[in-house]
N, CA, C and O atoms as a CHARMM CRD file, in Angstrom:
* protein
*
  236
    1    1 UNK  N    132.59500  62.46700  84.95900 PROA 1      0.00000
    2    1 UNK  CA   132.81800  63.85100  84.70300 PROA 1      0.00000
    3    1 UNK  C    134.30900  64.15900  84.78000 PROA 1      0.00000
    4    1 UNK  O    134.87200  65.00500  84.08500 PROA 1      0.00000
    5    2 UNK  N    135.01400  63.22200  85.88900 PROA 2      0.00000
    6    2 UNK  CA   136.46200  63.40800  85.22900 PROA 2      0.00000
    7    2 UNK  C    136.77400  63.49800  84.29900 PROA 2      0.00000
    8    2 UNK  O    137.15400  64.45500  83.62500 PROA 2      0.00000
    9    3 UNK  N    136.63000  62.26900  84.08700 PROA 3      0.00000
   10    3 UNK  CA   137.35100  61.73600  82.66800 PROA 3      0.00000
   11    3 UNK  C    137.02500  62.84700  81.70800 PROA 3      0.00000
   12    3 UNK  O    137.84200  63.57700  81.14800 PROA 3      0.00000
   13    4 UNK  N    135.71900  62.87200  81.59500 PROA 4      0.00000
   14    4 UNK  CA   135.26900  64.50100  80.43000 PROA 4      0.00000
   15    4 UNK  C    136.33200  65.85000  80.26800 PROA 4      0.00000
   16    4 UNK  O    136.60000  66.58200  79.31600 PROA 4      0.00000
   17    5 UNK  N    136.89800  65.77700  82.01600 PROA 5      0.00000
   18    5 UNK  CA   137.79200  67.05500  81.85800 PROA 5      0.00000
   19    5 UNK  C    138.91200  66.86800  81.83200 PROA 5      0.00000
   20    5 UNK  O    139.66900  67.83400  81.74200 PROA 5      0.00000
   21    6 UNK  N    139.49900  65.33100  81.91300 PROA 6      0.00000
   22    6 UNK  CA   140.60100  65.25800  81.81200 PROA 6      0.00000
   23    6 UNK  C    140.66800  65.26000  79.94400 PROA 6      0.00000
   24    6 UNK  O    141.80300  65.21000  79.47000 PROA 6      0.00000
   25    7 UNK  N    139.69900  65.30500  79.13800 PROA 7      0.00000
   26    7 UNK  CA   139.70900  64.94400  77.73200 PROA 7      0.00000
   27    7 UNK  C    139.45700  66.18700  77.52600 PROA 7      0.00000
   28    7 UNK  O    138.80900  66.50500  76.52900 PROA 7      0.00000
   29    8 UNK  N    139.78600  66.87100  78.16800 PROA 8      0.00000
   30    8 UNK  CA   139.14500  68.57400  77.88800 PROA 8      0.00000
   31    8 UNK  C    137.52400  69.03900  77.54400 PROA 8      0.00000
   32    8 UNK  O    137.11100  70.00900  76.90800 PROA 8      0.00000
   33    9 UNK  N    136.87100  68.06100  78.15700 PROA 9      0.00000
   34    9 UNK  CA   135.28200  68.84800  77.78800 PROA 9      0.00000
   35    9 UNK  C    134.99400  69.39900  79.89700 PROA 9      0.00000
   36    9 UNK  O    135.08200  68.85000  80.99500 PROA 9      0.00000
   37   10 UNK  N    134.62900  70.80600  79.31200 PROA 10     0.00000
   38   10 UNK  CA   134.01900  70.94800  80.76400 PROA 10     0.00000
   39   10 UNK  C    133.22300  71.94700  80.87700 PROA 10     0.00000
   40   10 UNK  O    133.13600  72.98100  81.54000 PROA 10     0.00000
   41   11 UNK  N    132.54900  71.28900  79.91200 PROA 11     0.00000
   42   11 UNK  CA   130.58000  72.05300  80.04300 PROA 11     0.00000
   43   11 UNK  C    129.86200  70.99600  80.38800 PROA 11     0.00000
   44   11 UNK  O    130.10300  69.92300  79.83500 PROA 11     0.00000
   45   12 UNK  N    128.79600  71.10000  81.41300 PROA 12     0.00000
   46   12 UNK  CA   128.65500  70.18100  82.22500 PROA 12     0.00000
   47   12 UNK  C    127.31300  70.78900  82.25800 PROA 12     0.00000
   48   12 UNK  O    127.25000  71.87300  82.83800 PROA 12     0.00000
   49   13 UNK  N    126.20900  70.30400  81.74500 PROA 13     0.00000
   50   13 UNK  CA   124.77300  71.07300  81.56400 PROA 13     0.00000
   51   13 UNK  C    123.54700  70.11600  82.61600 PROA 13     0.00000
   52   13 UNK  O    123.21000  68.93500  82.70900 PROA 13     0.00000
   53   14 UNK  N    123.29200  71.00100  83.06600 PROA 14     0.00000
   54   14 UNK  CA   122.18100  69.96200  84.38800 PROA 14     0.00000
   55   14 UNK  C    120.62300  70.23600  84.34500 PROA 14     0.00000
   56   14 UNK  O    119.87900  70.38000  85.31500 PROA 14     0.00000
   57   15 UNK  N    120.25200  70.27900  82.81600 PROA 15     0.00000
   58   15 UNK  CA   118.71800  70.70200  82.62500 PROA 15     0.00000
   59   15 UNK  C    118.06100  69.45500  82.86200 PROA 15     0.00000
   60   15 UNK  O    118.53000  68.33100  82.68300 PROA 15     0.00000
   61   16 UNK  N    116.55000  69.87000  83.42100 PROA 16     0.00000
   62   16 UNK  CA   115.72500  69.11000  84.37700 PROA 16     0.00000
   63   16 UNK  C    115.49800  68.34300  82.71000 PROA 16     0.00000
   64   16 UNK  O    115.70600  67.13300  82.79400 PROA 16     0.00000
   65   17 UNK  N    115.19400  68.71200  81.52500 PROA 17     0.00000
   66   17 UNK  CA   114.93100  67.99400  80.63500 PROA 17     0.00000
   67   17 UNK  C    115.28700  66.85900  80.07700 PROA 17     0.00000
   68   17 UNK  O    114.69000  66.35300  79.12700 PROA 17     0.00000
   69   18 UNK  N    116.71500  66.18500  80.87000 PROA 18     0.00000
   70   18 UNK  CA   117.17100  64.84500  80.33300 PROA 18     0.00000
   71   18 UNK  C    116.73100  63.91100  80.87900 PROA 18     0.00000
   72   18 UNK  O    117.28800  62.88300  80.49300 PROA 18     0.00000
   73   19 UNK  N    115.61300  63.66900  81.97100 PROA 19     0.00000
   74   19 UNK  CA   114.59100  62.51300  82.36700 PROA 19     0.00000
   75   19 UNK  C    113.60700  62.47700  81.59100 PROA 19     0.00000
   76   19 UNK  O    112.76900  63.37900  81.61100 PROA 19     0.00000
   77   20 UNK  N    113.54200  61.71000  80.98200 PROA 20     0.00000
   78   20 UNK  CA   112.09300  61.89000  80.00100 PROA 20     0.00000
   79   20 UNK  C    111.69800  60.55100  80.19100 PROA 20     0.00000
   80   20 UNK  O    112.12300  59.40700  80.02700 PROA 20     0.00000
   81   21 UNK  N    110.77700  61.11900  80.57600 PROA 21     0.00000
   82   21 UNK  CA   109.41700  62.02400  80.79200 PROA 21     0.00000
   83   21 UNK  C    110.27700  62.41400  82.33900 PROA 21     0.00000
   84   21 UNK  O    110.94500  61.61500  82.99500 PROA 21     0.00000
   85   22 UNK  N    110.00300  64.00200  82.69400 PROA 22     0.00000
   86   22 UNK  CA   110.46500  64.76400  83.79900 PROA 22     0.00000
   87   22 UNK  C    109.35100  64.01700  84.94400 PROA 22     0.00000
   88   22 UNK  O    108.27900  63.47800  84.66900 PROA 22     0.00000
   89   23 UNK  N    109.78500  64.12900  85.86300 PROA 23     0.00000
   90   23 UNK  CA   109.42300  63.26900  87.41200 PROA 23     0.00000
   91   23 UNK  C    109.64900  64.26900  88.29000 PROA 23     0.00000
   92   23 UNK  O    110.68400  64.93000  88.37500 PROA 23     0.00000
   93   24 UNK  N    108.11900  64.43200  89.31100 PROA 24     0.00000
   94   24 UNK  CA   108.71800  65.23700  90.43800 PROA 24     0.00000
   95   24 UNK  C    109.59800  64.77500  91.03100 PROA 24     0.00000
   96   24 UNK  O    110.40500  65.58400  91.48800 PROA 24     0.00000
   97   25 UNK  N    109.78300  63.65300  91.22800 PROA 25     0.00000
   98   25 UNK  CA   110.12700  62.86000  92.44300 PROA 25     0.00000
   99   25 UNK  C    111.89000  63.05100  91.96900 PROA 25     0.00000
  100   25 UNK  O    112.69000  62.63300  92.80700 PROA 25     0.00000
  101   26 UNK  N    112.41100  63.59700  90.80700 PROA 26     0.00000
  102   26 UNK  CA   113.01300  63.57200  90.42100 PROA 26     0.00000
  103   26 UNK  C    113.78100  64.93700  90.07000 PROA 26     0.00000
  104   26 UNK  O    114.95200  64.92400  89.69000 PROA 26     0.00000
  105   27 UNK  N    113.19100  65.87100  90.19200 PROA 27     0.00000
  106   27 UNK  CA   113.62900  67.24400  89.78000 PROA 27     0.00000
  107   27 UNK  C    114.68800  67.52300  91.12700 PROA 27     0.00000
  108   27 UNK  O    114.59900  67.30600  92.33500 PROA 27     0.00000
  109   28 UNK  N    115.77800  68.15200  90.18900 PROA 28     0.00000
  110   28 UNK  CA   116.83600  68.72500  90.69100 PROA 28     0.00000
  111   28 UNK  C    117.86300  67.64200  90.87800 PROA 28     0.00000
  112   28 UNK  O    119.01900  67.92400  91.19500 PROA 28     0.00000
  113   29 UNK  N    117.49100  66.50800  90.70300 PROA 29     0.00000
  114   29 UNK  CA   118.70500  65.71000  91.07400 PROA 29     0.00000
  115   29 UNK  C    119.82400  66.00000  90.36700 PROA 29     0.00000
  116   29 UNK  O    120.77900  66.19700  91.11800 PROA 29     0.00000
  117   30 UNK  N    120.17400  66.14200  88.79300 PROA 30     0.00000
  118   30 UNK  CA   121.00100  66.49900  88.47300 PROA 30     0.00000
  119   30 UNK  C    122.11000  67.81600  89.05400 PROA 30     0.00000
  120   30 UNK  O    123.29900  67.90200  89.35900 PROA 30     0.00000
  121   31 UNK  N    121.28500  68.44500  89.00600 PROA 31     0.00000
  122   31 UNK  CA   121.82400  69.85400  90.13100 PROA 31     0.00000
  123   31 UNK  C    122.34500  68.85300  91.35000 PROA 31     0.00000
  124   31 UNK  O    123.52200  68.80200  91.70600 PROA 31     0.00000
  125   32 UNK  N    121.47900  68.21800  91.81900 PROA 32     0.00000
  126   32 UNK  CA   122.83200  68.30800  93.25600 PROA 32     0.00000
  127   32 UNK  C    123.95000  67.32800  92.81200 PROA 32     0.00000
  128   32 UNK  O    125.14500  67.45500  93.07800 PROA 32     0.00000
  129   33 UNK  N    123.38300  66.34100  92.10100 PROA 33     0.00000
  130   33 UNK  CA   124.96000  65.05100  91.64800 PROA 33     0.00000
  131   33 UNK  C    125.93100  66.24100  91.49100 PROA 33     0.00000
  132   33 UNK  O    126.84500  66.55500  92.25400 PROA 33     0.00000
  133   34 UNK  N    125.59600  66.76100  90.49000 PROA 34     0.00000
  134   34 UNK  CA   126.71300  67.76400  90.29500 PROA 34     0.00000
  135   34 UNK  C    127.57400  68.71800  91.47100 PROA 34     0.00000
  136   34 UNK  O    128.73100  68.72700  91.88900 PROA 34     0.00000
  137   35 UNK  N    126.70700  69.26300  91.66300 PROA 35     0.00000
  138   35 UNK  CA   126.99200  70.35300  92.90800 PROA 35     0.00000
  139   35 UNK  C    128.07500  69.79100  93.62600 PROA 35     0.00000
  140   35 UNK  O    129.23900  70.19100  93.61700 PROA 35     0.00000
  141   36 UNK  N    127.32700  68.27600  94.60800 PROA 36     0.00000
  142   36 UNK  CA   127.95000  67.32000  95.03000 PROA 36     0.00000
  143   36 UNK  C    129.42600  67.15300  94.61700 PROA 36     0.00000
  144   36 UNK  O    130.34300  67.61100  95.29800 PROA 36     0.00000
  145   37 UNK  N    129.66000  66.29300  93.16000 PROA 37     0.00000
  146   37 UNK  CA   130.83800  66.49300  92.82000 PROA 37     0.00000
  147   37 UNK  C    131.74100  67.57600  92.44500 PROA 37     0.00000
  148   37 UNK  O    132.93000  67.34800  92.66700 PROA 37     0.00000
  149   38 UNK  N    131.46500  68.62600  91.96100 PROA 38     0.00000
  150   38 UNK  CA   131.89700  69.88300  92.10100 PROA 38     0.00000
  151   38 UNK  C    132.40300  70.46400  93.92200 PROA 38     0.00000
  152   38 UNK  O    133.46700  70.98300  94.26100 PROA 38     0.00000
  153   39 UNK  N    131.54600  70.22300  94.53200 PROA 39     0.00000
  154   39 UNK  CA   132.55400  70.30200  96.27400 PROA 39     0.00000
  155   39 UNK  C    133.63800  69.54500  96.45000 PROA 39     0.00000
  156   39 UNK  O    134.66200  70.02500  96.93700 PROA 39     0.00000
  157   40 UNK  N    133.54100  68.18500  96.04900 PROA 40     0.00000
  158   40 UNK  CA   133.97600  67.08400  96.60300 PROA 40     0.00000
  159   40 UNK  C    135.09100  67.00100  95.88200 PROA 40     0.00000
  160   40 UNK  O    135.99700  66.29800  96.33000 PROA 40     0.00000
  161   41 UNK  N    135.27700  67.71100  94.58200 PROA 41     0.00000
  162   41 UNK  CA   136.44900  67.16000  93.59300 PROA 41     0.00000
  163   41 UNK  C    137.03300  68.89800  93.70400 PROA 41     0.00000
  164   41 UNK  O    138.22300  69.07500  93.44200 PROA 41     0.00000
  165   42 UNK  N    136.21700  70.06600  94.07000 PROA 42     0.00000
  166   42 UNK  CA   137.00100  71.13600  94.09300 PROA 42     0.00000
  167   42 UNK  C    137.62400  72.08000  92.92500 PROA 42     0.00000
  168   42 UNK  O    138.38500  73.04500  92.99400 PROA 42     0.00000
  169   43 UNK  N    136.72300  71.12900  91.32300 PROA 43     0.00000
  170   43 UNK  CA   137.56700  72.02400  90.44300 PROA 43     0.00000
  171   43 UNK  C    135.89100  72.85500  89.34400 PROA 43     0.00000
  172   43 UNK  O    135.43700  72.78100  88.20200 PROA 43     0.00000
  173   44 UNK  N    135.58100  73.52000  90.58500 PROA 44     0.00000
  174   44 UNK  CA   134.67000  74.67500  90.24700 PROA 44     0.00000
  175   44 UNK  C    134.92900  75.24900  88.93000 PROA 44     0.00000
  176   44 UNK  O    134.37000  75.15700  87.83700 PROA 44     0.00000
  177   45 UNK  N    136.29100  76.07400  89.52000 PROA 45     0.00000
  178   45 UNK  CA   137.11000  76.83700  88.24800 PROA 45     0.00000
  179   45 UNK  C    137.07200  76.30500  87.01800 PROA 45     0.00000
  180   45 UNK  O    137.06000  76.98900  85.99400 PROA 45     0.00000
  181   46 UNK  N    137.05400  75.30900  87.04200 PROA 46     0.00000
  182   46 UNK  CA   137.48700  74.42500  85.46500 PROA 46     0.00000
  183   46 UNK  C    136.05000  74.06800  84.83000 PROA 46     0.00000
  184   46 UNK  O    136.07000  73.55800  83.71000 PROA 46     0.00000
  185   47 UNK  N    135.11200  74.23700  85.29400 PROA 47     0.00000
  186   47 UNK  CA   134.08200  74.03900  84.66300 PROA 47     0.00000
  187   47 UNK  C    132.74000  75.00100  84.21500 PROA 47     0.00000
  188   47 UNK  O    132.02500  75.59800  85.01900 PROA 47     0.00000
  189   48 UNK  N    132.64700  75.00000  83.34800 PROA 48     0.00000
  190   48 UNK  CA   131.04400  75.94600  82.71000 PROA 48     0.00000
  191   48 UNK  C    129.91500  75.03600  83.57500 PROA 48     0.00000
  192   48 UNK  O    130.00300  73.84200  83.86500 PROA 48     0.00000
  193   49 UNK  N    129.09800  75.74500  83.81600 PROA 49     0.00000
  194   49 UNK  CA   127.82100  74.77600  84.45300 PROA 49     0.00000
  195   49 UNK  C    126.87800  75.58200  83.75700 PROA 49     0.00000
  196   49 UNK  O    126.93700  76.79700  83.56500 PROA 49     0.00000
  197   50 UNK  N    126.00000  74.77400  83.39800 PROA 50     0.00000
  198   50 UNK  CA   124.89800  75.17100  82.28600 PROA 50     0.00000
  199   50 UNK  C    123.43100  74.42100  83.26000 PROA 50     0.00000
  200   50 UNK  O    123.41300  73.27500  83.70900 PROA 50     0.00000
  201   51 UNK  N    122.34100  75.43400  83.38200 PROA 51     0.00000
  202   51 UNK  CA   120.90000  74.94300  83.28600 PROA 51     0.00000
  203   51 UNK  C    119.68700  75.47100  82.61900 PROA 51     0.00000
  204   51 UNK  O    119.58200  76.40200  81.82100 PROA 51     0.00000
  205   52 UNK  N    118.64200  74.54500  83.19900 PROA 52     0.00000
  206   52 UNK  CA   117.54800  75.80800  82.13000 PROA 52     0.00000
  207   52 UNK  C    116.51800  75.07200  82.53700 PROA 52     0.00000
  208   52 UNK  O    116.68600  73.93700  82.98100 PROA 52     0.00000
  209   53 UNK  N    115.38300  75.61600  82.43400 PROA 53     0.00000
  210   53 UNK  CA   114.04500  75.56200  82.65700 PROA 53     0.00000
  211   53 UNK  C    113.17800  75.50500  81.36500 PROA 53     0.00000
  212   53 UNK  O    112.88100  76.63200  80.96800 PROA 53     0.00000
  213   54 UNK  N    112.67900  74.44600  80.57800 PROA 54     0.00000
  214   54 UNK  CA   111.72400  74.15100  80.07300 PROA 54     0.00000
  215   54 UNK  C    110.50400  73.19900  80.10600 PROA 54     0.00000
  216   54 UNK  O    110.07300  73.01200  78.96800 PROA 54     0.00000
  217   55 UNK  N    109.77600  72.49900  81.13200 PROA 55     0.00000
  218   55 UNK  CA   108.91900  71.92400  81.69100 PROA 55     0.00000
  219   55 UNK  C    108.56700  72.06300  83.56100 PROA 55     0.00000
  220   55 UNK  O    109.06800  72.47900  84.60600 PROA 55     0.00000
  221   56 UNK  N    107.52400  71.48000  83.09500 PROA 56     0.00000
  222   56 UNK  CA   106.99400  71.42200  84.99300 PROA 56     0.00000
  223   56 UNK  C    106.70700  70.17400  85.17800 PROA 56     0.00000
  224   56 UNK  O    105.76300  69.69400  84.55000 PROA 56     0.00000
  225   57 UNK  N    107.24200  69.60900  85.81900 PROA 57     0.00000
  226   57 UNK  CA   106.31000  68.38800  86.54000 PROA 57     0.00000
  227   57 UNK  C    104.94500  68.24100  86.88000 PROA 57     0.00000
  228   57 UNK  O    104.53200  68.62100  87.97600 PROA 57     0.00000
  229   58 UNK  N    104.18800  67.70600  86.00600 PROA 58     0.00000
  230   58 UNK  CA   102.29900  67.65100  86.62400 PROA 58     0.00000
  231   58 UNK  C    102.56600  66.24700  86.88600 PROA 58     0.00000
  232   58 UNK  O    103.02700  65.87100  85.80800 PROA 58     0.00000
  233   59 UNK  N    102.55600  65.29500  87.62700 PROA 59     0.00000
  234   59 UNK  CA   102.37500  63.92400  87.99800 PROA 59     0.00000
  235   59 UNK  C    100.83600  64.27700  88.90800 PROA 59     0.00000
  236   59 UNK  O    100.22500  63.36500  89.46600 PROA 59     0.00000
């Protein structure tokens, strides 16, 4: 995700929909990787954060 913003991209989208097939065991992880690096690297400001809700987990 550096590198993305050092190349100037910094939309950074964390929808549960890029595991496919969606996994409980799995929901939200994207949200926190992110989150995570977003504390840890501190450049909040510089980035769009995008999510969205289109499935449920039935396992």
């Amino acid at each position: 995700m550096e590198a993305a913003l050092d190349a100037g991209i910094n939309l950074v989208d964390t929808t549960e929909m890029y595991p496919v097939p969606p996994r409980a065991e799995t929901h939200g992880f994207s949200e926190r990787y992110v989150g995570t690096w977003l504390r840890n690297t501190r450049c909040r400001q510089d980035v769009a954060l995008a999510t969205k809700v289109g499935t449920t987990c039935n396992d």
